[in-house]
DOKEMAR-398765 format. One record per residue: x, z negated, y of N, C-alpha, C in turn; residue in one letter. Coordinates in steps of 0.2 Angstrom, whole numbers, plus 5000, padded with zeros to 4 digits. Example, Ala and Ser with C-alpha at 12.3 -4.5 7.8 and 13.67 -1.06 7.14 Angstrom:
506649614972506249614978506649614984A;506449654989506849644995506449615000S;
% end
This chain:
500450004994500050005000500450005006X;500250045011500650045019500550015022X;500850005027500449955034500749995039X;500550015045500550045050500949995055X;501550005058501749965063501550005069X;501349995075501350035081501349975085X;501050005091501349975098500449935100X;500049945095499449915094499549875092X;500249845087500149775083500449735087X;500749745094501049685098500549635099X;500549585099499949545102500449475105X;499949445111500149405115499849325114X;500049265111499849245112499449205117X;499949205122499949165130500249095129X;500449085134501049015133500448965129X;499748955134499448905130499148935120X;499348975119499248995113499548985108X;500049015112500648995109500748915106X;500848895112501048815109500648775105X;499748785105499248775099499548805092X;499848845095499948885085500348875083X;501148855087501648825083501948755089X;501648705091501548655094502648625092X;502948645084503448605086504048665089X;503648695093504348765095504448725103X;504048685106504148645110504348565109X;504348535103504748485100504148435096X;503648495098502948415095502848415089X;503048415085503248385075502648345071X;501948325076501548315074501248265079X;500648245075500148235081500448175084X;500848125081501048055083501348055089X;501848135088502548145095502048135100X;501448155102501048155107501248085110X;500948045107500947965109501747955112X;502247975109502847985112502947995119X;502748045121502848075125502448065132X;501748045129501347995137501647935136X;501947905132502047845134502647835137X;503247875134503747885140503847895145X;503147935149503247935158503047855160X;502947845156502447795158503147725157X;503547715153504247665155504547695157X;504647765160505247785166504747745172X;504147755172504147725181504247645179X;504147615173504447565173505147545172X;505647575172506347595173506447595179X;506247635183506147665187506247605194X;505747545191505447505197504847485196X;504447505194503447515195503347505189X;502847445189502347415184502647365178X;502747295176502847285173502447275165X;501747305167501447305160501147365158X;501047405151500847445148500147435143X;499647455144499047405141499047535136X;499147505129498647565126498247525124X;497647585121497247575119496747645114X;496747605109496647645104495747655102X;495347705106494647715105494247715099X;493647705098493147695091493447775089X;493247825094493247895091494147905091X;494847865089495247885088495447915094X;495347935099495747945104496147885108X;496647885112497047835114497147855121X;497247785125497347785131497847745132X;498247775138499047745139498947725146X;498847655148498847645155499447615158X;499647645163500147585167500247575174X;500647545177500547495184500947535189X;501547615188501747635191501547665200X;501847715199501547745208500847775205X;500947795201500347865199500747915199X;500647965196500948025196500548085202X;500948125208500848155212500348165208X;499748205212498948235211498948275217X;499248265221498848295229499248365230X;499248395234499648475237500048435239X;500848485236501348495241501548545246X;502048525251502148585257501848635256X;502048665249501748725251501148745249X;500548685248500048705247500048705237X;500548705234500248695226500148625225X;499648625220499248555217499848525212X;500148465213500748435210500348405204X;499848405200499448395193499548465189X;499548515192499548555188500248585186X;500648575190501348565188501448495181X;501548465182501348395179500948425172X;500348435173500048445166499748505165X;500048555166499748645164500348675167X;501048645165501648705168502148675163X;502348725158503048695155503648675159X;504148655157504548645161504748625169X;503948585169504148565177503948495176X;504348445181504248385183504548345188X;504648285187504948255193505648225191X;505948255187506748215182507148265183X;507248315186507848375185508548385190X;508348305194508848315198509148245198X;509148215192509548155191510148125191X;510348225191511148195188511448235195X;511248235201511448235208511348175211X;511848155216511848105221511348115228X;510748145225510048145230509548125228X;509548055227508948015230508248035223X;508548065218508148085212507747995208X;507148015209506647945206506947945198X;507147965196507447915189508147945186X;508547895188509147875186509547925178X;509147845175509147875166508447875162X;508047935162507447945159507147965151X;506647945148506647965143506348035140X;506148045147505848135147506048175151X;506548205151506748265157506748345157X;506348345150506348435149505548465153X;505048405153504648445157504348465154X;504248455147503648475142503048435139X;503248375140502648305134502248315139X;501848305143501648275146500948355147X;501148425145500848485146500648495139X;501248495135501048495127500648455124X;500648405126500248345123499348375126X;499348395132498748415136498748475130X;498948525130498848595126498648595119X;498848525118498748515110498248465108X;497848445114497348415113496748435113X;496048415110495548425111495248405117X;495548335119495248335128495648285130X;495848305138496448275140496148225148X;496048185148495848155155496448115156X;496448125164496848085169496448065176X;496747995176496447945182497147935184X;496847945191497747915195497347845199X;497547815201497547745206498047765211X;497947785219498647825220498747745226X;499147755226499447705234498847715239X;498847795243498547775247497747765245X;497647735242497147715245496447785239X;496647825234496047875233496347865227X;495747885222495647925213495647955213X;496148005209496048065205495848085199X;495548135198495248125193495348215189X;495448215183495748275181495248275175X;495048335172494848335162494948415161X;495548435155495548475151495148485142X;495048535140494748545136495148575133X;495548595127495948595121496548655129X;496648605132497448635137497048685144X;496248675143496048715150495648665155X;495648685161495348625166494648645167X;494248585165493548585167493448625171X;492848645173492448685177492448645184X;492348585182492248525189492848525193X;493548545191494248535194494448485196X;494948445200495148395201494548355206X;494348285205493848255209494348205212X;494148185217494648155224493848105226X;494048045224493747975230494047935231X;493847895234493947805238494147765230X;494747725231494547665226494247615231X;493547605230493147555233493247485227X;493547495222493747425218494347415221X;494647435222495347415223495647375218X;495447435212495847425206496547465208X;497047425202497947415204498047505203X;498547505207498747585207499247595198X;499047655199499447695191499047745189X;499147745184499147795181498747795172X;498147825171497947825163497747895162X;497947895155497847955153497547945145X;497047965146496547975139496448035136X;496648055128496848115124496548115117X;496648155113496348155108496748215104X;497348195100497648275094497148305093X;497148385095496748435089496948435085X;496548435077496548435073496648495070X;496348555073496548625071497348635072X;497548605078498248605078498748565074X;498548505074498848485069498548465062X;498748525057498348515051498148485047X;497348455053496848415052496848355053X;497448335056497748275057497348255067X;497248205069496948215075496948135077X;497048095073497248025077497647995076X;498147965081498547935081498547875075X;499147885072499147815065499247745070X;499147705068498847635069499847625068X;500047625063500747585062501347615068X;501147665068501647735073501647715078X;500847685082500947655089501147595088X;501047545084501447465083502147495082X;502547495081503047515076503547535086X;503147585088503447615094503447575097X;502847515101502847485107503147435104X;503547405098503947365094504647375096X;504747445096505347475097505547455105X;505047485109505147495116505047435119X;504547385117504847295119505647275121X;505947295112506547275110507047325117X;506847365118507447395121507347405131X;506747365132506347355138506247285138X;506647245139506547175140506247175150X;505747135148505247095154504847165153X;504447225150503947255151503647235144X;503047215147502447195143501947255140X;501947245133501547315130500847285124X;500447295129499547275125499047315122X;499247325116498847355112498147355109X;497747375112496847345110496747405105X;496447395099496147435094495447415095X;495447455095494547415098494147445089X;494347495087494347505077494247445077X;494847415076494747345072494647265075X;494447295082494247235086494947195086X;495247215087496047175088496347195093X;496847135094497347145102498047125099X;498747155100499447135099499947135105X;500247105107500547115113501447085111X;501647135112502147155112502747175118X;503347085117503747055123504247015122X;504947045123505546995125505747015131X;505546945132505946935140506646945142X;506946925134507646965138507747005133X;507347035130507547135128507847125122X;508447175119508647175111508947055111X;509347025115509546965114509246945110X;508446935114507946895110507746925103X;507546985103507547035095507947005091X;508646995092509246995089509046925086X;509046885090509046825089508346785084X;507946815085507246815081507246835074X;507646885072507546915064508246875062X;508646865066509346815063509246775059X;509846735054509546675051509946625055X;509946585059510346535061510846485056X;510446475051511046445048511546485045X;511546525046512046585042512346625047X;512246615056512546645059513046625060X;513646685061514446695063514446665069X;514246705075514246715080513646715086X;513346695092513046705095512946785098X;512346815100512146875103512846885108X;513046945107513546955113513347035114X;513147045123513147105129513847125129X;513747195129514047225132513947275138X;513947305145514047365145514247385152X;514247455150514847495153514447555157X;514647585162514247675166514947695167X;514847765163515447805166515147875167X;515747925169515447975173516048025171X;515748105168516248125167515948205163X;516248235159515948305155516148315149X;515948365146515948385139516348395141X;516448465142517148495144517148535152X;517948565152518248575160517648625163X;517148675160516548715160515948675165X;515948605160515448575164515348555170X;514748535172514648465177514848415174X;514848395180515048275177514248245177X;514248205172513648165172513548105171X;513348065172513147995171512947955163X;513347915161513047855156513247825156X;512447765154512747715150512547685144X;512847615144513047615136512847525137X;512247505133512347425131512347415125X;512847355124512947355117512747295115X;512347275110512247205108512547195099X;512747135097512947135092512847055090X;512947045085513146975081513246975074X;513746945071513846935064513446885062X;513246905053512646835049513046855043X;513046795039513246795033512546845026X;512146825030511546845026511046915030X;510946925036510746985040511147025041X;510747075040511447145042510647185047X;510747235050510247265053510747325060X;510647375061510547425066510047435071X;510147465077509547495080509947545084X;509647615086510147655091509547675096X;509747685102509347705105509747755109X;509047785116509447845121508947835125X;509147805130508347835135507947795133X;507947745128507347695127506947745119X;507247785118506847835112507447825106X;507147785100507447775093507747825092X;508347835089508747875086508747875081X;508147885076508047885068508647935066X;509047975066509748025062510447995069X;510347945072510947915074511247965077X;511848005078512048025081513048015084X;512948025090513447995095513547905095X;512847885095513047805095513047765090X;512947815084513247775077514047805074X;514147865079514847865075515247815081X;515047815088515647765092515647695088X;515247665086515147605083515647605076X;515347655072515847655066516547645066X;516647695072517247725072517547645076X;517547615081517847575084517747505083X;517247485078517247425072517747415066X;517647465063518147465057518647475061X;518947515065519747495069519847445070X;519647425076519847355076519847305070X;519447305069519547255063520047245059X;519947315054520447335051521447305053X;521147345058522047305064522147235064X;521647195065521647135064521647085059X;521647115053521747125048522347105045X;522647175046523347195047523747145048X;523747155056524047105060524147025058X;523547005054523546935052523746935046X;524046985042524146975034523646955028X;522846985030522646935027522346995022X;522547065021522647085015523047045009X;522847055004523247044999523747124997X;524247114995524747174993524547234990X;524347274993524347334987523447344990X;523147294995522547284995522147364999X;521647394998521447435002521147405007X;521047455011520847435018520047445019X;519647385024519147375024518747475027X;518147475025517647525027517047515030X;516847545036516147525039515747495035X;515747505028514947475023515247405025X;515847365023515947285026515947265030X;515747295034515647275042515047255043X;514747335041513847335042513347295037X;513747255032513447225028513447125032X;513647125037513647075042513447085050X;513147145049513347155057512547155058X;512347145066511847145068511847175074X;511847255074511847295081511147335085X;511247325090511047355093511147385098X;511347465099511447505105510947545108X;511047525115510547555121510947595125X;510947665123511247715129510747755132X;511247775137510747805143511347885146X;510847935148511047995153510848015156X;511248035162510748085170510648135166X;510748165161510548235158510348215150X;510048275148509748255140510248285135X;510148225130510948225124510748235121X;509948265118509648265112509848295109X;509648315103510148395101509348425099X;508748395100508048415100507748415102X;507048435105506348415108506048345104X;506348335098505848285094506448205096X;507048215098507148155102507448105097X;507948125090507848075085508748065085X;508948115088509648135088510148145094X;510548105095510948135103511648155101X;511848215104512648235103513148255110X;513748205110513948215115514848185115X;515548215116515948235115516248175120X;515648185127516148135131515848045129X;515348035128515047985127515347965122X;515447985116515847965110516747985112X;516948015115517547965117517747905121X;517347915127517647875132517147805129X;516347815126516147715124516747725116X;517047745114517547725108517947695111X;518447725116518847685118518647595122X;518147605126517947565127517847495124X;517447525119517347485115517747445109X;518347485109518847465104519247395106X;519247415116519547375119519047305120X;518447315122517947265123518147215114X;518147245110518247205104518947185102X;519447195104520047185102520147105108X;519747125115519747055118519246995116X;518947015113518146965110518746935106X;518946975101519446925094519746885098X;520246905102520846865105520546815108X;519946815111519846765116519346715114X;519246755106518546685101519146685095X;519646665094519746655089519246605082X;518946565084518546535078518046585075X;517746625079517146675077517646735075X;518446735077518646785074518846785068X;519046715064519246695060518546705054X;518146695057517246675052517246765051X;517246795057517146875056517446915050X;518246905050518646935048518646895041X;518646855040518446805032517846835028X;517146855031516746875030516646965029X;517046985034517147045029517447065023X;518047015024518447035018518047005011X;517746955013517046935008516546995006X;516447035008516047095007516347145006X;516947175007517247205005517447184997X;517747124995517847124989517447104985X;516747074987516147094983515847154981X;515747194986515847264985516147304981X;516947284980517247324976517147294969X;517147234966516847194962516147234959X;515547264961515147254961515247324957X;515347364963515547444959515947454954X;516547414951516647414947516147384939X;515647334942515147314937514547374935X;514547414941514247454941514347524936X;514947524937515147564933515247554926X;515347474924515247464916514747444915X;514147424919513247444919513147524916X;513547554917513247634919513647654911X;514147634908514347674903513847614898X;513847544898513647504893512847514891X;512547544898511547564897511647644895X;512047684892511947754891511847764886X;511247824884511047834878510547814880X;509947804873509347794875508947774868X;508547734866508347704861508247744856X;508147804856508047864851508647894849X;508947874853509647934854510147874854X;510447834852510947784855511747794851X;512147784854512847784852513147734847X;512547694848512847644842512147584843X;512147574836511647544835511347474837X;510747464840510647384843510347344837X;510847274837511047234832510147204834X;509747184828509247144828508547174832X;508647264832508047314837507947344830X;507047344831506747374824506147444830X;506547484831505847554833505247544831X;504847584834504047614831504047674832X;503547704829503547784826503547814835X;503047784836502447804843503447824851X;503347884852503647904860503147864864X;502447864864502047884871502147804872X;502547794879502747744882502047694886X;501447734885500647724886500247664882X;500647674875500547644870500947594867X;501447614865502047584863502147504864X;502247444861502347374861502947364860X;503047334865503947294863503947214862X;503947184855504147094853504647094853X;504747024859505347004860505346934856X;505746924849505746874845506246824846X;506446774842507046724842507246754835X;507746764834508146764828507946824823X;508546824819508346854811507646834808X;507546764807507146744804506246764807X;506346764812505546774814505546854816X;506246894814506246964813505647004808X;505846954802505746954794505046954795X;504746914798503846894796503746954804X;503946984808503647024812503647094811X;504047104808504147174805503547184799X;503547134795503047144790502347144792X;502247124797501747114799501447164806X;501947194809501847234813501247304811X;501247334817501047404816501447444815X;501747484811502547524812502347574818X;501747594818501647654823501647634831X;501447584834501647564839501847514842X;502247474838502647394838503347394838X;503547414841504247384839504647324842X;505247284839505247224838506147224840X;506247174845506847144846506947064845X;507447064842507646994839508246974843X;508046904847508546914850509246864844X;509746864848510446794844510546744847X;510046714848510146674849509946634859X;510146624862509846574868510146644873X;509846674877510146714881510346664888X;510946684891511046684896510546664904X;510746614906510146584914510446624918X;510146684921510146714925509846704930X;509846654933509446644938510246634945X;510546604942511146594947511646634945X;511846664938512546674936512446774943X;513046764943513346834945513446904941X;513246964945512947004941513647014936X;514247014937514647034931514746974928X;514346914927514346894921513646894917X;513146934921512546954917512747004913X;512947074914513347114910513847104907X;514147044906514647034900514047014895X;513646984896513346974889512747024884X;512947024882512947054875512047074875X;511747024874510947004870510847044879X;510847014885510547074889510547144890X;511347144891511447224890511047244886X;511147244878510547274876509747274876X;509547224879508847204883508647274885X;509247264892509047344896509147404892X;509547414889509447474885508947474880X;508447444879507847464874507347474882X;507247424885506747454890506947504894X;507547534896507547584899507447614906X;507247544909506947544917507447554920X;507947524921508547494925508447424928X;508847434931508747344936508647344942X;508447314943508347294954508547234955X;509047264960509547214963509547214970X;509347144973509347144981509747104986X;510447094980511047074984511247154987X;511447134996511747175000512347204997X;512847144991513347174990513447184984X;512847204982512947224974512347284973X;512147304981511447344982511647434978X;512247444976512547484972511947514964X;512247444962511947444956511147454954X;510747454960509947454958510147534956X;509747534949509347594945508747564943X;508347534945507547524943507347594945X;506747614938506247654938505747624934X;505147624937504647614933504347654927X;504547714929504147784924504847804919X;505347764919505847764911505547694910X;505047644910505247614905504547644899X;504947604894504847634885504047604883X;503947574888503247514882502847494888X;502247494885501547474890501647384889X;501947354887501847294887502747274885X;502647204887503147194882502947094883X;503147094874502747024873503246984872X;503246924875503846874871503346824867X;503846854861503546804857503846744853X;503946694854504346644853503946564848X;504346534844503946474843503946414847X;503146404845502646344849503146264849X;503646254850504146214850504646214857X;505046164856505546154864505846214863X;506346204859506746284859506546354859X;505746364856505546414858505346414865X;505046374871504746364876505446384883X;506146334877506646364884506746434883X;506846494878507046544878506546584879X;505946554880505346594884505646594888X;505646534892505746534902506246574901X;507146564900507646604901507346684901X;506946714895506746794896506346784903X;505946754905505646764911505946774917X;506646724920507146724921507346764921X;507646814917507746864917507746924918X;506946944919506546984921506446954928X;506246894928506446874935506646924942X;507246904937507946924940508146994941X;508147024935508347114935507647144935X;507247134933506547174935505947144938X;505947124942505247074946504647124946X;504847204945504247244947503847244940X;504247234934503747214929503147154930X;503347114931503047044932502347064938X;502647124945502147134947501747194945X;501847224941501347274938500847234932X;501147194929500647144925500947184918X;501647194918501847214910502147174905X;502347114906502647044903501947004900X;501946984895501446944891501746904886X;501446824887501746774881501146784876X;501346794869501046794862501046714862X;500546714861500346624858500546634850X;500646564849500746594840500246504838X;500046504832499646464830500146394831X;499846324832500246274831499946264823X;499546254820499146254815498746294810X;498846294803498446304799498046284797X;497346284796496846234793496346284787X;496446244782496346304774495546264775X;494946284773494346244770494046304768X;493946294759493446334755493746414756X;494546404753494646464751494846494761X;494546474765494546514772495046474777X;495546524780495946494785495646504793X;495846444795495746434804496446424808X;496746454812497046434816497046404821X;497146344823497346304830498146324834X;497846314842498446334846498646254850X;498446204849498146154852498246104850X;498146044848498045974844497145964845X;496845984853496445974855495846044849X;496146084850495746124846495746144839X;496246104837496346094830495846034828X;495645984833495145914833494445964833X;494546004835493846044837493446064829X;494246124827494046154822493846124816X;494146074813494146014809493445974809X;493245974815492745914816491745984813X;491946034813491646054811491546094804X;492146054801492146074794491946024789X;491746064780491745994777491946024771X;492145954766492545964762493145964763X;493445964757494245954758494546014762X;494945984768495346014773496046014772X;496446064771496946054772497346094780X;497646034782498046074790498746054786X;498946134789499946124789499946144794X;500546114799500746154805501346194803X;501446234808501646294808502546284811X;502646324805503646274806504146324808X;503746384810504146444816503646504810X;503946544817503646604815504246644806X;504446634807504846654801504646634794X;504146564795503846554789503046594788X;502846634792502346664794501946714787X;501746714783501746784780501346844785X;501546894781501246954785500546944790X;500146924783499446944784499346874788X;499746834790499646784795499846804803X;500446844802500646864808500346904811X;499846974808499646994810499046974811X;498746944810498146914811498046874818X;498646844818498546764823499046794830X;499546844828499946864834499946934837X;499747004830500247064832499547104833X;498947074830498147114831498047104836X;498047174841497547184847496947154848X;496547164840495947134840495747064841X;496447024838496246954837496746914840X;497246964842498046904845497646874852X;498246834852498246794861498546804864X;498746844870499146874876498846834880X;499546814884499446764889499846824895X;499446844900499746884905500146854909X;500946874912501246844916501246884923X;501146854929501046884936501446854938X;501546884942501946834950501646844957X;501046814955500446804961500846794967X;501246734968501346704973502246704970X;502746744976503146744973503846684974X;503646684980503746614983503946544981X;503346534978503146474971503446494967X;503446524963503746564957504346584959X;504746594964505446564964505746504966X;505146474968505346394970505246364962X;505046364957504846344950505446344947X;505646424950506446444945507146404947X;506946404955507646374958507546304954X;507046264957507046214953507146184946X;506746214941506846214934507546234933X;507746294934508346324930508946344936X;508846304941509246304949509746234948X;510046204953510746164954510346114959X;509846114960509346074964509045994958X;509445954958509345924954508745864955X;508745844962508545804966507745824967X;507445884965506945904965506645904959X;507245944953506845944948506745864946X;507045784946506845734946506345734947X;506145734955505445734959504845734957X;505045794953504545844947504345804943X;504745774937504645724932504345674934X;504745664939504345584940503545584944X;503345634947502745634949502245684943X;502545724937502045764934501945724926X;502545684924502945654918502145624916X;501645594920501245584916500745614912X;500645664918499845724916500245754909X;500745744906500845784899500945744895X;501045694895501045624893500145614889X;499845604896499145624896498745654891X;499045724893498745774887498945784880X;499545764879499945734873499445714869X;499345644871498845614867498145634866X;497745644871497045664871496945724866X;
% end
């Protein structure tokens, strides 16, 4: 088939057509960047000087409103008779920021929007755009577009006879045609922003009313990233107090260019236990970092390093520290600023810039190299603490690696055979049962009494390992867990920072819909229950939360009358059973599963139809770590506590 190309097939779409059809060829990546983009003019006039508070507001029908306390944005005719709103909002590339980086009297220094587009795009890509201005002198203006065109009514000009505060709102609404189908601003995207912009706008206040949900949040540190810094920190485990930096310099990419303007604040502190980042530009997050994460990397680990050095406090032959040791204690926050844009986008996520990244390097190498000298005790906790992370680190990666060769293979396939693991026929991981037993001997009675088709049976050898404290490389020297994880197949999740390497959990490798422990109704079976729990604790919590861990109750008791058995789990329910029989009764109690015949184990433990599965949750994770630390923790003073207030409620039931 042909197709005809001619001078017929050109078509136009028009600037506003254009932008509706492909909204990110001018930066807007989706309907959320909207909200970006009015809220930004709106903390340049507070940059700027004008208005300390930011009130959004998020409508029943999903539309949002962005007010603020600045001048207002022009509305009226200039000189030469054009209407300064339609520049503003119905003109690409025009606004009031293009001459920032001249020594003429330009209203914003270092702004978050100087391309000249958010504020038109956002209008072009809406289904309806109102604007109210509050102006100084004394009038309201009043604007409404319809998906980027102006009402029929045109701008309406009166009196504030309220003598409501001057500013500016502007209420909007994504089209949905344009953005596909998407049309109201996410609820997390604007928390998450006015979150952001708090932290990096110390003393502007940000109030978010959702009227959806009839809720209000407000969002404020009076002194800016300090206060953030110092909120998420753990105090007992801080290095060092919040320490400012910053610096304005002035200069070019290269001899080609103009000179221009930045600056640079740099907030940091060392924690034994918090690590965290933040990069900013303009007041707008730099989610792909840029320029202000390599001058950081780059002039952190140098000095250090040097300092290092200089103190001999490597070991011989030792390698040298890496940004991960650093950023594994470190708690930053950098605020940069430019009289020109460093973005390398319209979407705002990323800045690149040759002069910035040399001159705040240098800067900064020197700002830190005087911190050390002139704090020696914080420099001695700093440099102690990385090299503590650094040889955890390498510690970890080498466990890692003998995790990685000791879990290879796979229960169908393995390299060498697991001592005390009996298979089932069954693949489908939907179905399949995994018993966690004690010993050879209650091997013997669960095999025999299993389903071969979808049971299979691990025996452990004996008492495993309290994982609850021990360190990952003494987890993986032992023998019974290593093989644990290799029949389940998950991996493990680990949420030490310095061992964050080693997480391989997936939930969709593991082998079995269940997995039972099954142990006997006595002390020694009860402590290698907890230790498996423990364990799983420990290396997979996500089972515990999916509800895949289950205790098998096993009978405490046999009770024979007239040829017919009864099983007791209880003393209590063994009185029950009993008292309802007659004739000669005989009870044996039950002296491990090992003495079990088949047709008893299946019956009383491995039938689905008849067994007793106790599900194990971690409802409350909290308590359920507080249990562990205390039970199988170095808190001794607690576990007493425990005894001594609980020793009798079992006492109690003991006898009754």
């Amino acid at each position: 088939m042909s197709h005809t190309y001619t001078s017929d097939s050109i078509q136009s779409l028009g600037i506003l057509g254009g932008v509706r059809a492909k909204p990110a060829s001018i930066g807007l990546e989706s309907h959320n960047h909207t909200f970006l983009e009015i809220l930004g003019n709106s903390i340049d006039e507070h940059r700027a000087g004008w208005g300390k508070e930011i009130i959004v507001t998020k409508h029943v029908d999903g539309s949002v409103t962005v007010r603020d306390f600045g001048r207002g944005v022009p509305m009226d005719q200039n000189r030469v008779g054009d209407w300064s709103y339609k520049k503003v909002f119905d003109e690409l590339w025009a606004g009031g920021k293009y001459q920032n980086n001249e020594e003429d009297g330009g209203s914003y220094q270092y702004s978050l929007g100087t391309n000249g587009v958010g504020a038109t795009g956002t209008n072009y890509t809406s289904d309806f755009f109102q604007v109210t201005v509050h102006a100084s002198s004394g009038k309201v203006y009043q604007v409404e577009y319809e998906k980027g065109v102006e009402t029929s009514d045109g701008i309406q000009i009166c009196k504030n006879e309220g003598k409501i505060a001057i500013g500016t709102t502007i209420t909007w609404r994504p089209s949905a045609e344009v953005f596909r189908g998407k049309s109201e601003i996410d609820d997390d995207f604007i928390i998450t922003t006015l979150q952001d912009q708090a932290i990096v706008n110390g003393g502007l206040k940000f109030l978010f009313k959702n009227e959806q949900l009839e809720e209000e949040q407000v969002f404020y540190f009076q002194d800016g990233v300090k206060d953030y810094i110092r909120s998420i920190s753990s105090e007992e485990h801080s290095l060092t107090d919040v320490v400012k930096w910053t610096t304005e310099q002035k200069g070019r990419d290269n001899e080609n260019d103009k000179d221009y303007k930045i600056k640079a604040d740099i907030y940091f502190s060392f924690n034994r236990e918090t690590s965290f980042s933040r990069y900013y530009h303009n007041s707008s997050w730099l989610e792909n970092g840029g320029t202000p994460e390599d001058f950081v990397k780059n002039s952190f680990t140098f000095v250090l390093d040097k300092f290092l050095k200089d103190q001999n406090l490597y070991t011989k032959g030792e390698k040298k520290i890496s940004f991960d040791d650093v950023e594994d204690s470190l708690m930053i926050v950098t605020s940069t600023y430019s009289t020109i844009s460093l973005f390398t986008d319209q979407t705002k996520k990323k800045i690149g810039s040759d002069f910035m990244k040399r001159v705040i390097t240098t800067w900064l190498r020197e700002q830190l190299e005087v911190y050390l000298v002139e704090n020696p005790q914080e420099a001695k906790l700093i440099l102690s603490q990385v090299l503590v992370n650094k040889r955890s680190r390498e510690k970890a990666e080498k466990t890692r690696l003998d995790v990685r060769k000791k879990l290879a293979g796979t229960v169908n396939n393995l390299t060498a055979r697991i001592d005390g693991f009996i298979n089932c026929k069954s693949k489908d991981a939907s179905k399949t049962e995994l018993y966690i037993v004690e010993g050879k001997s209650a091997l013997g009675s669960t095999k025999q009494g299993r389903d071969a088709e979808f049971q299979a049976i691990y025996a452990l050898r004996g008492k495993i390992l309290n994982c609850l404290k021990a360190d990952y490389d003494k987890i993986f020297r032992n023998e019974i867990i290593v093989d644990l994880l290799k029949i389940l197949g998950c991996g493990i999740e680990v949420k030490s920072k310095h061992a964050k390497n080693l997480n391989t959990f997936d939930l969709n490798n593991l082998r079995w819909s269940k997995l039972i422990i099954c142990t006997d109704a006595d002390v020694d079976g009860f402590h290698i229950r907890t230790l498996l729990l423990t364990t799983i604790y420990r290396l997979m919590p996500t089972l515990l939360d999916e509800g895949r861990v289950f205790i098998a109750e096993s009978p405490l008791y046999e009770i024979t009358n007239q040829n017919k058995s009864y099983f007791a789990y209880s003393d209590r329910e063994k009185e029950e059973i009993v008292s309802t029989l007659k004739g000669n009764v005989l009870i044996q109690r039950s002296k491990g599963l090992g003495e079990n015949t088949a047709e008893m184990m299946w019956e009383t433990t491995m039938n689905p139809e008849t067994r007793k599965l106790v599900q194990v949750m971690k409802d409350d994770v909290e308590q359920t770590q507080g249990y562990f630390e205390m039970f199988l923790g170095d808190d001794l003073v607690s576990r007493k506590q425990y005894i001594e207030e609980n020793l009798s409620f079992y006492i109690e039931d003991g006898l009754t």
